[in-house]
Structures are given as structure tokens and as C-alpha cells.
N, C-alpha and C positions, 0 to 999 in steps of 0.2 A: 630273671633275665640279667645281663648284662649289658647296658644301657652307655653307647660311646659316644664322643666329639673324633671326629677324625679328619685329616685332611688327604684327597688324592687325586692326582691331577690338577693340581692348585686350586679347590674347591675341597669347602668344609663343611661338614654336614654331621649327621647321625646319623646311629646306626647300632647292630644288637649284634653282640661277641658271641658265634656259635660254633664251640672248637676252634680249632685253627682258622676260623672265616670272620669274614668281617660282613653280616647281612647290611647292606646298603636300603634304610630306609626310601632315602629321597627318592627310587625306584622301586620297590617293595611296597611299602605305603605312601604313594606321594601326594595325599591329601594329608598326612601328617606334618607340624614343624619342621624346619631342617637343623632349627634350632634347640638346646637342650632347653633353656628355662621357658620358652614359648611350649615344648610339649611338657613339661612337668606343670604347666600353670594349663594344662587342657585337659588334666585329669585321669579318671580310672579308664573313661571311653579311647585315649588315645593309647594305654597301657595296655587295654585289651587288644586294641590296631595294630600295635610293634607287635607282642606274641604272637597272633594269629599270622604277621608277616614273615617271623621268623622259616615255616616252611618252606618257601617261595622266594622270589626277588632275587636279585644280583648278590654272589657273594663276590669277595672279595680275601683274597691270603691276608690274612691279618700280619704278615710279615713285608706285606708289602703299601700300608699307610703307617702315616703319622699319626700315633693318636696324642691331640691337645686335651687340656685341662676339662674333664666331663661338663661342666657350669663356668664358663668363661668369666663370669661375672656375676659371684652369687649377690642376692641382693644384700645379704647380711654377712658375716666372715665371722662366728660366733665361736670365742674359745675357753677352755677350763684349766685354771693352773691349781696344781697340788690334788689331782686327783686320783694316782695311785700310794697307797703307805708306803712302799720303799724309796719312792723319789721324794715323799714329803720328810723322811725320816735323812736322806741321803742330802735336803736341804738344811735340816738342821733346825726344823720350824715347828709347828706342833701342827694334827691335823683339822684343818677346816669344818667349823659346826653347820657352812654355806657352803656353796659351789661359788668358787672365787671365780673370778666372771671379766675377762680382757675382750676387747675386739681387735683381728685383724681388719686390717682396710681389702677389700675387694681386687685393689690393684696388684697385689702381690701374688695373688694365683699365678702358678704356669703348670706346664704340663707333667706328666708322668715322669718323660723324658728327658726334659729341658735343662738347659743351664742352669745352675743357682749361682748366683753371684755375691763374692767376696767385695762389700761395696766401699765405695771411695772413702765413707765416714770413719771407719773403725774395721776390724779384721779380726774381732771378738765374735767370729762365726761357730755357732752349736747347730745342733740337731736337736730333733723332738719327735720321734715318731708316737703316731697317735691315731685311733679309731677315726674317721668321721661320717657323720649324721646329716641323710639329703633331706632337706623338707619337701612333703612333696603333698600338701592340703595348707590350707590357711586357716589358723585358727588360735583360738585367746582362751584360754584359762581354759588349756589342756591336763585333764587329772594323768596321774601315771600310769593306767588301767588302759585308757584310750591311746596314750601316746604313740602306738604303734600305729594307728589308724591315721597318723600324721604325718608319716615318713614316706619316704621314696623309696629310701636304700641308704647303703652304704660306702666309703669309699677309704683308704687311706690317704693321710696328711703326712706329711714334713714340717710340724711348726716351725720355721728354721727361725732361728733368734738370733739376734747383733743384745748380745749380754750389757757393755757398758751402754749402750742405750736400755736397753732395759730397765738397771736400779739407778739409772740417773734422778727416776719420780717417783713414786707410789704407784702410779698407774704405767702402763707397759706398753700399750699401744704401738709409738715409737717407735720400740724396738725388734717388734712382732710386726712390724707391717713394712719393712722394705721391699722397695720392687723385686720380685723373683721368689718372694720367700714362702709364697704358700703355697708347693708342689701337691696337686691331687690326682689320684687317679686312681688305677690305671682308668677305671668304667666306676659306674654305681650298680652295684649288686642290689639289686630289689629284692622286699620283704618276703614275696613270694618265695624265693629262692634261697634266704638267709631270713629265717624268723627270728634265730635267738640271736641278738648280738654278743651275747654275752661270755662266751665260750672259745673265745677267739687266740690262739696262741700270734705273737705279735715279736716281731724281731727287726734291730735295726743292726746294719752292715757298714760302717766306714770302710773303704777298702779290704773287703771280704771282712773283714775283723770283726766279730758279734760281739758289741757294744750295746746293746739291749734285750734283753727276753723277759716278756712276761705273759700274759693272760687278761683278755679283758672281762673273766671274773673278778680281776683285783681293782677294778674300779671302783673308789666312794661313792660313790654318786654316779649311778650308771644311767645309760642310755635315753630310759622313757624317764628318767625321775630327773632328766635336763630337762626333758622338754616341757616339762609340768615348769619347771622351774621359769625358765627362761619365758613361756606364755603365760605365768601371775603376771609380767611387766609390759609386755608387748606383745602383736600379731606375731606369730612365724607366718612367713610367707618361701612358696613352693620355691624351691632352691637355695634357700637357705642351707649355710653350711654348720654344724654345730663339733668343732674339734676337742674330743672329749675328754684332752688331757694324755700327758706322757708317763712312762714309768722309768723306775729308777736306771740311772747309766749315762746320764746325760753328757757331752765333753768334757763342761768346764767344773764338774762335781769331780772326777778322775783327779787321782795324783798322780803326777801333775797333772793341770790342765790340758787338755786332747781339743785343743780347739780346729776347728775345721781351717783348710788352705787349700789354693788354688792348686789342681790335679786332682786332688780327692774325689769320691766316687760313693754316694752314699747311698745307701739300699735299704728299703723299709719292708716286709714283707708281712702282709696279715691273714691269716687262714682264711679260709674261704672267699676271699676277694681278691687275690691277688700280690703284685709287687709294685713300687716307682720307683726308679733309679736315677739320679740326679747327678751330673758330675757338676762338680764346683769349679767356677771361673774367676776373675778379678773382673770387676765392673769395667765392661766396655768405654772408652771414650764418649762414643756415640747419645751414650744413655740423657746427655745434659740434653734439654732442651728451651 
């Protein structure tokens, strides 16, 4: 399945992408969540409810909502830097014996479609496209044999990075976590549907221009052997986001530097899930509060 956030008729909800339709849960199954992380935290019984609703219920042209970020607010923003060989080779750095391990902050999620904004700090804007991992069970010292048994789905990311925040510290946070900066979408692709992540050819687009190609066979450290990793330390908990790192092409690796600006229009696109597209803007006025 295909598992959305959408809004229509100034009302947000969920809903399952079938062909050019938008099946509208909250009518379809309306004993289910209207929310994404309330049905991902209700398990395999609410996963079978959306399927079985998919034959039935209200559709809707999928040309005719907004689709918002699938997990408006995961409860974790989990991310891996240096996890393909050409981008760790294209950093200049040797490659990792760990899975180097940052967090984005929650607030920077937006949508598939939404603004990314060039913000008032710095205008050191890159891109990062990247796999990402929905958690969709709860669970602690997950082996990499089970890992799948943990997930939801899948979805594409945009790490989008402010660079001199970035190597301002050792740690990155900072710079990976400004508001706007972590486009996901379009939907989460459930396991059901995408068993192998692995296989995935992955291309990022600044204004049509292919600025990234690779394959998420060329991951270090792939998919189930994060989340073994990442549950030695702590619970995953369902909606959990895990971005499992970018490959080589990055802007500010380019000679010269290709750093992103306001008009730009950047396109992620990963086989079997889909695309986000994101135009770039200068941070609204509005944004202080």
C-alpha cells in the first residue's frame, strides 16, 4: 500500500494511493485514525482495515489534494552520514567502521511539495537525497534478521543541510535541523508492497539537472542493519523516521560549489516509491516568532 497525509477541503486526514485515486480513509474505514502516527501505533489490525478499505470508500483524483508530509511529527528524525562509498570518497574521509549517527529535530519535516527555505542564518543550502525508514512496531535489541518485522515502509527524504552550520561542531544537528528541512514523502510504501529495499535506483534533480544517481545496493550499512543498530541504544517507536544516508553529488562537494538558491526546484526521485519535489524560497518574514 500506499499510505498518505492529505488535505481536502481544509481537512487533513489519511488515506491509501490507488492509481490516480486518493481512497479517503476517514470514509472508507472510519473507525480507523485520521491520523498517520495514531494508525501506525495501532498496528498490523489497522493495516489489514486500510487494505481491505482500499476496494470501497470515497476516492478522490489524487490531482486534486495536497498531499502533507506522511508523519507530521515523527517521534524520532534519525539520520546516517557517510553511508554511501562515493560520497565518503567525494568527502575526502575514510569509510566508517560504525554507522555515524546525527538527529534531525522533528520540526523540520514538511511536505513532498512544500517550500524549502533558504534561511535567514547562512545561504550555505545543499541537498541530500536519501532512502527513508518508517518504524512501524516498537521494539529494543532488534537483530538484523527481524528488522523487517519492525518497519512500516518506506519513504523518500531531502536531508537538506545549511553546510556552515554543519562543521561549525563535531556534531551536526544544527545544521540538519532547520525549519523546512526535512521534505518526506510523497506516501510510505509498505513492506508488503516493497520487501527489498535494497535495489532501489535513486536520483536527485536540481532544476531538471541530475545531480545524483545511485542505487540503494551501495549502502554501508543498509536498511535492517540500522535498525539492529540504532535498537542496541534505544526503543524505536512506530513513526520513527531512520534517513539512511546520501550518495555521492552532493552541491557543495561540486567544483565549484552548486549550493542551492531561492527559485531552485529540487527533485528526489526513488524507484518504487515515488518522487518530492521542493522549490526553494528565502525565509519568510513571518517565520520569527
Amino acid at each position: 500500500m500506499k499510505l498518505a497525509t492529505f488535505t481536502h477541503d481544509g481537512t487533513t486526514r489519511i488515506g491509501v494511493v490507488d492509481g490516480d485515486d486518493m481512497v479517503d480513509l476517514s470514509v472508507a474505514a472510519p473507525d480507523l485514525p485520521r491520523e498517520m502516527l495514531a494508525f501506525l501505533e495501532a498496528g498490523s489490525d489497522a493495516m489489514l482495515t486500510a487494505r481491505e478499505a482500499v476496494g470501497g470508500g470515497t476516492r478522490l483524483p489524487l490531482a486534486e489534494v495536497h498531499l502533507e508530509a506522511p508523519i507530521a511529527r515523527p517521534p524520532k528524525f534519525l539520520a546516517v552520514g557517510l553511508n554511501y562509498a562515493d560520497h565518503v570518497a567525494e568527502s575526502g574521509l575514510d569509510t566508517p567502521e560504525h554507522p555515524t549517527i546525527f538527529n534531525k529535530q522533528a520540526t523540520c519535516v514538511t511536505g513532498p511539495t512544500d517550500p524549502v527555505h533558504v534561511p535567514k542564518a547562512s545561504h550555505v543550502l545543499d541537498y541530500e537525497g536519501e532512502l527513508g525508514v518508517v518504524i512501524g512496531r516498537r521494539g529494543r535489541h532488534v537483530s538484523r534478521d527481524d528488522a523487517i518485522d519492525y518497519i512500516a515502509g518506506y519513504v523518500v527524504v531531502d536531508d537538506v543541510t545549511v553546510r556552515d552550520w554543519q562543521f561549525r561542531t563535531p556534531t551536526w544537528t544544527m545544521g540538519k535541523s532547520f525549519d523546512t528541512h526535512g521534505p518526506i514523502g510523497p506516501w510510505i510504501v509498505t513492506t508488503d508492497e516493497l520487501r527489498d529495499p535494497h535495489q532501489l535506483a535513486l536520483r536527485t534533480f536540481v532544476n531538471g539537472e541530475l545531480r545524483q544517481e545511485s542505487n540503494t545496493k551501495e549502502l554501508i550499512f543498509d536498511c535492517f542493519k540500522l535498525v539492529e543498530h540504532f535498537s542496541t541504544a534505544f526503543t524505536l517507536e512506530p513513526g520513527d523516521i531512520i534517513a539512511t544516508g546520501t550518495p555521492g553529488g552532493v552541491g557543495i562537494l561540486h567544483k565549484p560549489p552548486q549550493i542551492l538558491e531561492a527559485g531552485d526546484v529540487v527533485r528526489i526521485e526513488i524507484e518504487g516509491i515515488g518522487e518530492i519535489e521542493n522549490p526553494i524560497i528565502n525565509e519568510p518574514e513571518d517565520t520569527a516568532r
